[in-house]
Residue frames as qw, qx, qy, qz and C-alpha x, y, z in Angstrom:
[[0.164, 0.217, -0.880, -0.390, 67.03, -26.56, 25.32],
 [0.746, 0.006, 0.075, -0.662, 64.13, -28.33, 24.56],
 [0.435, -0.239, 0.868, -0.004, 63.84, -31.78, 25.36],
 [0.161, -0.100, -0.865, -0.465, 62.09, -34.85, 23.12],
 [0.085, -0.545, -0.832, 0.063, 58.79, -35.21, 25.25],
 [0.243, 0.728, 0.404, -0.498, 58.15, -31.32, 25.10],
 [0.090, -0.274, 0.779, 0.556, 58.56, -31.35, 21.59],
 [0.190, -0.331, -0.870, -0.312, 56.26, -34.14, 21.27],
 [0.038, 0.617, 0.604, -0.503, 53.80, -31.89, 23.97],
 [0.028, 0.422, -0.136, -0.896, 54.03, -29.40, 21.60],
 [0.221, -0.037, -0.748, -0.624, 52.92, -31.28, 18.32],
 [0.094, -0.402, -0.897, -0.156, 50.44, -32.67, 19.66],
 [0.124, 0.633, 0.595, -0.479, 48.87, -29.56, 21.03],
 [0.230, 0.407, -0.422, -0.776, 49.53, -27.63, 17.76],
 [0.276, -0.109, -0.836, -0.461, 47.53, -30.80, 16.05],
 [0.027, -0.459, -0.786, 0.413, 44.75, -30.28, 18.53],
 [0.116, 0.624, 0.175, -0.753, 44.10, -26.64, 17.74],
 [0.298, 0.330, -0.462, -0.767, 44.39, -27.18, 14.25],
 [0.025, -0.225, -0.952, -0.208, 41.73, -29.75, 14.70],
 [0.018, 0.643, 0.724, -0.250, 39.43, -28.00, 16.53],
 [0.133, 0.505, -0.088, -0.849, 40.33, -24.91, 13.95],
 [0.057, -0.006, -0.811, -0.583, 39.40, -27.20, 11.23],
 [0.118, -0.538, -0.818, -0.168, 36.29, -28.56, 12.53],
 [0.214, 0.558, 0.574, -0.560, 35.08, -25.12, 13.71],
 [0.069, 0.361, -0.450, -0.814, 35.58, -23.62, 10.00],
 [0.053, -0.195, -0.959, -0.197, 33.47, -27.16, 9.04],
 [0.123, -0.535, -0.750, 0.369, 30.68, -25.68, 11.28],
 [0.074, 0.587, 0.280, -0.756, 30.71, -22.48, 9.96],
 [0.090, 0.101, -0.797, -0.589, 30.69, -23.76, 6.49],
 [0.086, -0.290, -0.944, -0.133, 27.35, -25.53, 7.46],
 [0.050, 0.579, 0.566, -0.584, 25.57, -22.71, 9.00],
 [0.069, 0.346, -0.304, -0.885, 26.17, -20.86, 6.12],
 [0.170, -0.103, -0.815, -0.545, 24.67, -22.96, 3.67],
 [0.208, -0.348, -0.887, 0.223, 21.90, -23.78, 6.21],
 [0.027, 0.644, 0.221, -0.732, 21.01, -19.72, 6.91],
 [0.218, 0.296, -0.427, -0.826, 21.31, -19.16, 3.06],
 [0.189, -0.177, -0.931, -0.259, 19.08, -22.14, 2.45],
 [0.133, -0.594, -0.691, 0.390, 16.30, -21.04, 5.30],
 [0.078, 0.569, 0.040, -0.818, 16.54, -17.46, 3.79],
 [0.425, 0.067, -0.663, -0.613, 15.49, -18.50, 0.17],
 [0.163, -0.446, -0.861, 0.181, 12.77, -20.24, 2.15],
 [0.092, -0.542, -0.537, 0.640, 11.71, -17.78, 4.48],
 [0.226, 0.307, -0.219, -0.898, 11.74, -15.09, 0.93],
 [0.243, -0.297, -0.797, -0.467, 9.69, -17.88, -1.12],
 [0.151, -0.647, -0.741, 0.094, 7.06, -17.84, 1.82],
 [0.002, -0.477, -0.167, 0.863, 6.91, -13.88, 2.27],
 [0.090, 0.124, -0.614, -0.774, 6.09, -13.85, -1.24],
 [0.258, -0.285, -0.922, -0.055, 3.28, -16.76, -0.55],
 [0.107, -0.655, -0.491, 0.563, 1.67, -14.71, 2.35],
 [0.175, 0.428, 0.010, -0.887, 1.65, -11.45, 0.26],
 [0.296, -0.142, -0.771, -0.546, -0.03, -13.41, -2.76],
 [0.305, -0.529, -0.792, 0.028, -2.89, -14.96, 0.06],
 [0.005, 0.620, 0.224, -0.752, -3.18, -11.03, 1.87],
 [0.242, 0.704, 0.465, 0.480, -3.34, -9.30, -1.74],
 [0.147, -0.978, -0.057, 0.135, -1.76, -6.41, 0.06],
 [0.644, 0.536, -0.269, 0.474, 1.51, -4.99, -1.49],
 [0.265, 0.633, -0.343, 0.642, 4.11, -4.76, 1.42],
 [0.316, -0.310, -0.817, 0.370, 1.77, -5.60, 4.10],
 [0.229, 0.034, 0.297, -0.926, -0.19, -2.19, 4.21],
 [0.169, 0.425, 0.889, -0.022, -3.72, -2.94, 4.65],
 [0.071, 0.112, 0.237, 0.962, -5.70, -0.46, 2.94],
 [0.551, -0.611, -0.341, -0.454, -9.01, -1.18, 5.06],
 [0.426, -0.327, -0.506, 0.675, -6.92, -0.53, 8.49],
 [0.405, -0.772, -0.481, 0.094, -8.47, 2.09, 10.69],
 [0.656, 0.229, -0.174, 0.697, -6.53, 4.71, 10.74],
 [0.150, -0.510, 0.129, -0.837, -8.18, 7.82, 12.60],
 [0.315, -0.099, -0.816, 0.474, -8.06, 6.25, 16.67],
 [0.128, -0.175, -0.393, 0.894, -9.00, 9.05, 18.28],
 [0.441, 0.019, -0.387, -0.810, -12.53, 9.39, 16.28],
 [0.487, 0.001, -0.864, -0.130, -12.80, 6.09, 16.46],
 [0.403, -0.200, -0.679, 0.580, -12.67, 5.81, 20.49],
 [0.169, 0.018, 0.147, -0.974, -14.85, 9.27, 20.68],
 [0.591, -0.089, -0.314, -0.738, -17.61, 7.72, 18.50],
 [0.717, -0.195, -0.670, -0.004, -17.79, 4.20, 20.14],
 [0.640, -0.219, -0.611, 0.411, -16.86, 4.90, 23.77],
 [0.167, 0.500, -0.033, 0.849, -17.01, 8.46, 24.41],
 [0.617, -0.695, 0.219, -0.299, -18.45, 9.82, 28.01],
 [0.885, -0.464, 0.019, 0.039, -15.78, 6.58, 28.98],
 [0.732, 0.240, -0.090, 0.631, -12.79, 7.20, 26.98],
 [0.003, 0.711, -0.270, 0.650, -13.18, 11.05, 28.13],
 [0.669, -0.662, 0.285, -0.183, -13.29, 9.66, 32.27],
 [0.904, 0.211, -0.015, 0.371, -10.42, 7.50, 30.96],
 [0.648, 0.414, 0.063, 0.636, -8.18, 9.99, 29.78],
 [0.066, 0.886, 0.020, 0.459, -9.09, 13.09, 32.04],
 [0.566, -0.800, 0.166, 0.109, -6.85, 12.63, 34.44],
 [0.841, -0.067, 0.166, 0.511, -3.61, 11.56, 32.24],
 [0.462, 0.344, 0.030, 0.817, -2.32, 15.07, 31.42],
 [0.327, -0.892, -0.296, 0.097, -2.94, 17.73, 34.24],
 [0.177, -0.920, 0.217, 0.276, -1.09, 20.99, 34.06],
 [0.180, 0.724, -0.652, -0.132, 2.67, 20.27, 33.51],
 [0.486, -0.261, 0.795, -0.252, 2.30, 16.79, 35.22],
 [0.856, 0.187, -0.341, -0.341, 1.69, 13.61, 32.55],
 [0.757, -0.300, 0.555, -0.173, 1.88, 10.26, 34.59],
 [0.924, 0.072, 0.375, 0.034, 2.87, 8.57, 31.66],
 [0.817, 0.490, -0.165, 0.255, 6.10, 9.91, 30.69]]
């Protein structure tokens, strides 16, 4: 049998939880808005930046794109003592 004071322990922790279920629902109610609000931000300024690059997507179409030419013609007698030791036989140190 249940007495009057656990009873009353009961209500009152059932009216705790459904406070602190209320106020977390409150909280996720606000992030939403707050994440959907920063994301219509964050798309207005992507837009901004591609408008001030004048590149669609972000590809640059004066990037560099052949390295290995690149590194031959500028650096070459150093990139080859660089590089001649990173793949001997079966043995590559760097994987």
């Amino acid at each position: 049998m249940i007495t009057n004071t656990q009873l009353a322990d009961r209500r009152m922790q059932i009216e705790a939880v459904a406070e602190r279920i209320k106020s977390r629902k409150a909280q996720m109610s606000r992030i939403k808005t707050a994440s959907k609000r920063v994301s219509s931000v964050s798309q207005k300024l992507k837009k901004k930046k591609d408008e001030i690059t004048g590149f669609e997507d972000g590809v640059n179409p004066n990037h560099y794109t052949d390295a290995s030419k690149y590194a031959q013609e500028y650096y070459g007698q150093r990139r080859e003592d660089t590089i001649r030791w990173d793949d001997v036989g079966d043995h590559n140190d760097w994987s």
